[in-house]
N, C-alpha and C positions, 0 to 999 in steps of 0.2 A: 504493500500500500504506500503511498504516495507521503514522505515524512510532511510536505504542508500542508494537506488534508488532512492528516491526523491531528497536527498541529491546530488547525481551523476548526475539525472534529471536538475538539477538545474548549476551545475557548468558546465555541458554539454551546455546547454543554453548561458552562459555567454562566453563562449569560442568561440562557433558558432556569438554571438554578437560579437567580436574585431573581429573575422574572417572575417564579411562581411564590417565590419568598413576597415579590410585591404584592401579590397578589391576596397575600390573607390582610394586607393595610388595605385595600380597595377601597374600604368602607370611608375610609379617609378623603376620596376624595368622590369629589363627582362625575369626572369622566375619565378617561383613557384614553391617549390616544398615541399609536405606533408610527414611528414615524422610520419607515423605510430607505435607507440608504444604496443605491443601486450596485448590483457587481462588486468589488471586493477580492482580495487576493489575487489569487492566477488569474483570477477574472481582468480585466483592465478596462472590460465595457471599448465602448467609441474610443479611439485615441486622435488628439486632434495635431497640431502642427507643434506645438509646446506643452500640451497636457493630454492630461488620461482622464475619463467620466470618471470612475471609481472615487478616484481624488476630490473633483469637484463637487460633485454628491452629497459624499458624505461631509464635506466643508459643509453645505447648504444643509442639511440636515441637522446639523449638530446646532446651525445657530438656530433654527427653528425651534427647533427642542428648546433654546437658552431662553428666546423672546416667549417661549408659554410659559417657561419653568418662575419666569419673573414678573410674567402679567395676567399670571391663571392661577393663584397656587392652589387653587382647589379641583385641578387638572393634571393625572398623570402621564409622565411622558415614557414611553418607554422604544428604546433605538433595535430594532434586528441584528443591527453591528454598526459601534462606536469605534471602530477604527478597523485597519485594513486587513480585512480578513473574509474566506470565503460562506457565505450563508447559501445552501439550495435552497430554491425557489419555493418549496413545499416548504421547509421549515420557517419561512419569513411568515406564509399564512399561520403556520401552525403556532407560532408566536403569538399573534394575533386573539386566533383564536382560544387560545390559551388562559390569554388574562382578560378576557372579555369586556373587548376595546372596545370603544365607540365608534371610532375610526381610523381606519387603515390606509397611509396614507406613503405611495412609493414616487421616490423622487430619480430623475434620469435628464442624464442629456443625448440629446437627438443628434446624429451624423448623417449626411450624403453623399452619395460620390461626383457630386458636384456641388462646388464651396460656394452657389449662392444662394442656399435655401438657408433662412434665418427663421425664429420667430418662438413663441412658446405655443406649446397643446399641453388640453389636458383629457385624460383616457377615461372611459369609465367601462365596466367590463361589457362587453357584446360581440355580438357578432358583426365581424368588417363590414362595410359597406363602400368599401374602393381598395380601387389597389395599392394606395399609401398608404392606409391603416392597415390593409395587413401586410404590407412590407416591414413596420413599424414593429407588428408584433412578432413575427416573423425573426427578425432583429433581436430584440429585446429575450424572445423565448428558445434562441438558440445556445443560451447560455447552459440550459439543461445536459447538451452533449458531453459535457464537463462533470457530469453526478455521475456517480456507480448508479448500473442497473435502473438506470431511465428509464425504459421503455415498461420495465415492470412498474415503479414509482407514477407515472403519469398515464398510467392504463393505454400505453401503447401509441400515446401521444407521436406526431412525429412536425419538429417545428417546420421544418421545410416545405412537409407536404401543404399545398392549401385545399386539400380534399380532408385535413387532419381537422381545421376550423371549422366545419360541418357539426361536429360534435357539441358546437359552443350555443347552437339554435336551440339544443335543448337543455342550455344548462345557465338560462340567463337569470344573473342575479336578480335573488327578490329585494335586493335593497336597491336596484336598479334608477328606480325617482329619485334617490336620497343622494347614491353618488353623482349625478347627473345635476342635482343640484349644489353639490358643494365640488364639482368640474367646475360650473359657471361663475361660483363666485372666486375661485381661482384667476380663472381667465381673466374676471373683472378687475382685478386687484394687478394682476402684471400688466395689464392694458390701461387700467387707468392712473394707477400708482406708481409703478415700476417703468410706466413708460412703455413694454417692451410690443412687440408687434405680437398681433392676436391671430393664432391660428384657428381657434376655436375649439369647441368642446367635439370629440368623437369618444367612439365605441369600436372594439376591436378586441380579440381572445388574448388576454393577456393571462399566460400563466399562473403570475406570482398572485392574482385578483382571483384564479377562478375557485379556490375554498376556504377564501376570507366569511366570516360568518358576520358582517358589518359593513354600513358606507364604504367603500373602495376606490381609488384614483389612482392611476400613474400618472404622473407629472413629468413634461419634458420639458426642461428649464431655459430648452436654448439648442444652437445648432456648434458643437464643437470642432467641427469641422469647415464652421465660417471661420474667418481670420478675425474680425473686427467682431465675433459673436464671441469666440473663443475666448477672447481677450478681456470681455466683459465678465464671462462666467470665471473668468479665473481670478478675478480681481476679487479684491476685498470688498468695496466699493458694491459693485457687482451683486457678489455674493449676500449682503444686506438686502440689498434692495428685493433680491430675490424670498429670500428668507423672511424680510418681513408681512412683503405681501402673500405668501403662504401663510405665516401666524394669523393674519387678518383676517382671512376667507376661514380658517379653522375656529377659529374664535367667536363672527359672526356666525355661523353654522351650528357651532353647540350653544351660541345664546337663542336658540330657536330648538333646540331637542326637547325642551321642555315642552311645548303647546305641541308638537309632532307627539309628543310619547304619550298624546291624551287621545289616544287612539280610538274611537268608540268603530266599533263592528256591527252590523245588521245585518240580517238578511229581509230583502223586501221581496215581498209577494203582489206582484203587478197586477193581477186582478181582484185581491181587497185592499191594495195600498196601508198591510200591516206590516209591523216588523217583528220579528221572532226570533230566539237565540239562535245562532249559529249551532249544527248541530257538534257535537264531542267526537269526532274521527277522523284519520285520516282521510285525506281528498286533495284529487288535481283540478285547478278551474282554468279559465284563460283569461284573461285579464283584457278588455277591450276597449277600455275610455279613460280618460283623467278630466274631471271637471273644477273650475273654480266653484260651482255652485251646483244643487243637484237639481239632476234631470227629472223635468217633472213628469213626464208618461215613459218610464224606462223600457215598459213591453215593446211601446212604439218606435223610441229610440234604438232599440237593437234588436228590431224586425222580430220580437215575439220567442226568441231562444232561450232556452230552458234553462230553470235553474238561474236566475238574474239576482247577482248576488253587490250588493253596494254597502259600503264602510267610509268613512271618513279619517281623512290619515293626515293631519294638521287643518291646514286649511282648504285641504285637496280630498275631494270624492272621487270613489276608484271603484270603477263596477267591473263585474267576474258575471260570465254566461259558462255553462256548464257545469257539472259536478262529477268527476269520476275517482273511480276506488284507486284505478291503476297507472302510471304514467303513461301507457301505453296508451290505452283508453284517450286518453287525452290528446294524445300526440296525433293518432287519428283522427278526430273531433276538428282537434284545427288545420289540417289539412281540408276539412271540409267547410271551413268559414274561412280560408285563406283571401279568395275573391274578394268577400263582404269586408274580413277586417283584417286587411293584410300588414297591420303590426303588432295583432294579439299573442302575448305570449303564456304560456302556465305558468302558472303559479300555482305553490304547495299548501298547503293548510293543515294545523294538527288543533285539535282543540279550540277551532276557531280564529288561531291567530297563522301566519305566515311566519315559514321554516324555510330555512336551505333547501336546495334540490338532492344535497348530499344527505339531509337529515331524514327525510322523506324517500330517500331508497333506503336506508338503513331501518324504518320503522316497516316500510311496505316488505321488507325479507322475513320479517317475524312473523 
């Protein structure tokens, strides 16, 4: 075995130990949130004309961490790696999920093979929808080749193929709104704060995102492969400005979990316009609308499809047509409203409330 993977094996190990030692203080604070450091070790990520992402990164990261640890203190911060070493992609989520973040949050800089693409994105997990975004991920998820026994670790994952991202249509995060909203105010914050040119918010299979059990983001801080972009991320200078407008968009985000986490659930029944508990079992539904305000004839609104199921999730009404026991069930279901709502996805349900797609095959095996 490879002596700086054991070496990396090893202080990975000890990391993950103060992580679950944090995690019996929890109670101490009120949120959590992980802030991801890209590539690491033999890794070196993007290398640009004078720098390496790795480096950068983690610079940007660390000061993030510094701007909550002194303008949150009732906010934990907790790094996947604080200095230069290798983390696999699975253990960054498993971190995560671990000490029952609120937000998981991975920072990266972007390369081209042509030095004049500039600007920041930010990721939230999905499936591509161009071929930059899966170039991006593509990129980003080839670091995997470098873990022992990959193919079995990532159930056969293969980053290259883009026949491999197929997989990702059935496995889209149910915190999908949440990171999607806290991508925007990212963006808002480098665009309007930091100045920096706005690439905008996408969605793309990003590994290290796909068994995060919380809001999710990959963040690409910059193009390290421009000369005049490189220059900026590697700066001190730079790296604040980056860094702050990250803390800001994390900051405004959890000052808003609270009215989000007053979640009331219903189920309406469109022809006595009652509401009645959700029932107690597992179930796949698809999820077909997002409203500022609710719809007031939902039958008519979604042509009469069974099962029309509406919750409120902040200030946002989220309706679900369908109800089945099995993923499968389901999978087939939206194949057959594809025409009608061709961006409904599933969603899991146990108890009423929304679970992981991981948590929900683990319960549907029993």
């Amino acid at each position: 075995m490879n002596q700086k993977f054991v070496i990396a094996t090893i202080v990975l190990t000890l990391c993950m130990g103060v992580n679950e030692a944090d995690a019996q203080k929890k109670d101490a604070y009120k949120h959590t949130v992980v802030l991801d450091a890209g590539h690491g070790g033999h890794d070196t990520g993007a290398i640009g004309k004078n720098g390496k992402e790795k480096d950068v990164v983690l610079s940007i990261a660390l000061k993030v961490g510094d701007y909550i640890k002194k303008n949150m203190p009732d906010t934990r911060v907790i790094y996947t790696r604080d200095d230069d070493f290798f983390v696999p992609l699975d253990q960054r989520a498993a971190i995560a999920n671990k000490n029952n973040a609120d937000l998981f949050v991975s920072i990266h800089a972007n390369s081209n093979k042509s030095s004049k693409p500039f600007g920041t994105e930010t990721f939230a997990m999905g499936l591509h929808k161009s071929q930059g975004n899966l170039e991006v991920a593509q990129k980003e998820n080839s670091v995997i080749v470098m873990e022992q026994d990959y193919n079995t670790k990532y159930e056969g994952f293969d980053p290259s193929s883009a026949e491999s991202y197929i997989i990702f249509s059935l496995m889209q995060n149910v915190y999908l709104d949440k990171s999607l909203k806290l991508a925007s105010m990212v963006q808002d914050e480098f665009r309007e704060k930091a100045k920096r040119a706005d690439r905008g918010v996408k969605q793309a299979g990003f590994l290290v995102l796909w068994h995060t059990k919380m809001p999710s983001i990959l963040i690409e801080t910059g193009f390290i492969s421009n000369e005049e972009e490189e220059k900026f991320l590697m700066s001190n200078t730079g790296q604040d400005y980056l860094a702050s407008a990250i803390y800001r968009a994390i900051r405004d985000y959890l000052s808003s979990l609270v009215a989000e986490e007053m979640e009331v659930q219903k189920v309406t029944d469109p022809t006595t316009d009652k509401s009645v508990q959700s029932t107690n079992s597992l179930c796949y539904r698809l999820q077909v609308a997002t409203t500022s305000a609710p719809v007031a004839d939902p039958n008519e609104k979604f042509k009469g499809k069974p099962d029309i199921f509406e919750y409120k999730d902040g200030n946002k009404y989220k309706y679900m047509v369908g109800r089945f026991e099995t993923l499968d069930e389901a999978t087939n279901y939206k194949k057959t409203i594809n025409t009608e709502f061709p961006d409904a996805f599933i969603v899991p349900f146990n108890n009423g409330k929304k679970i992981s797609m991981s948590e929900a095959k683990k319960l549907e095996k029993k």
